[in-house]
N, C-alpha and C positions, 0 to 999 in steps of 0.2 A: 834364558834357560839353556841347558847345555841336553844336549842330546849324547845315548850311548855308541859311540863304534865297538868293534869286532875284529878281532884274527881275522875272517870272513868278508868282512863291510871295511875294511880300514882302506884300502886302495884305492876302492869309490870315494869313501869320503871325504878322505884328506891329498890321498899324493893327487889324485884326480883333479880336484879342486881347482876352479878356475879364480878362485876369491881365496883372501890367507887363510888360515885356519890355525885356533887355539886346541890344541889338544892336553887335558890332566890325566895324565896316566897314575892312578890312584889303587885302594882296597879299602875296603868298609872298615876295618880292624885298625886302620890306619888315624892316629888321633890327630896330630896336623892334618892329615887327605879331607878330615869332618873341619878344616878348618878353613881350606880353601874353599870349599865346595862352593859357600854363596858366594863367595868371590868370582871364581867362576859362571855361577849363573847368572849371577847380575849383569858381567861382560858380556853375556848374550843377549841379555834384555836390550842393553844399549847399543851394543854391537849389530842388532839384527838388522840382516841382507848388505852388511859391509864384510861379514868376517862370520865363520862357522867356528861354532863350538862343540865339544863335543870331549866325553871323558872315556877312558879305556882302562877296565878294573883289570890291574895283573896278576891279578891270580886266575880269572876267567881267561886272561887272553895272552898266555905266558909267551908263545911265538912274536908278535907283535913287539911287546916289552922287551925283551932278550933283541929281537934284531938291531933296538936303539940304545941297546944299553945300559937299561934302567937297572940300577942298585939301588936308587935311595928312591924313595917319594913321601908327598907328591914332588911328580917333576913335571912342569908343566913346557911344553913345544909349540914355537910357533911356528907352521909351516908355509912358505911362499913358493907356490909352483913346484911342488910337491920335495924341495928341497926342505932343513931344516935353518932357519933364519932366525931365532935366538932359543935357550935353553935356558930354565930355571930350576933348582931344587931346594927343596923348602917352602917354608910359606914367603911369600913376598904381600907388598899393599897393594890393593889395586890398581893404584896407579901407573904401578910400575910395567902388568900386563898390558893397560892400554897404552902408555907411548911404549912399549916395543909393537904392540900392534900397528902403531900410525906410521910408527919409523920408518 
């Protein structure tokens, strides 16, 4: 299960981060975003205490979104040491999240 960040929570949760972190920058409105979503939270189900997950709606957290860039979603990030260590836009298979995750 993926948990939500924040404008607010996002520096704790991810750049912080002593473990990588899957971030979906997503919006409800968004018909691919309803597409990844379980994708997303299954990676957490199997991912859990290797890797945080966590999704971030850009319309509630426009600052956050805009600092990375985000035009299209979902775009999903994976962060290592609170740098950014690969980048996805679109929907991808799951698989593909977990080996960039192992990489």
């Amino acid at each position: 299960m993926a948990n939500e960040t924040t404008d607010a929570t996002f520096k704790d949760d991810v750049l912080n981060s002593e473990i990588p972190v899957l971030v979906d920058f997503w919006a409800p409105w968004c018909g691919p975003c309803r597409m990844v979503g379980p994708i997303i939270d299954r990676i957490g189900e199997k991912m859990k205490n290797k890797v945080k997950v966590f999704k971030l709606n850009v319309d509630e957290n426009p600052s956050t979104a805009g600092s990375y860039g985000i035009t299209g979603i979902p775009t999903v990030i994976i962060f290592k040491n609170g740098q950014i260590e690969r980048e996805f836009v679109g929907v991808q298979p799951e698989q593909v999240y977990l080996d960039a995750l192992v990489a």
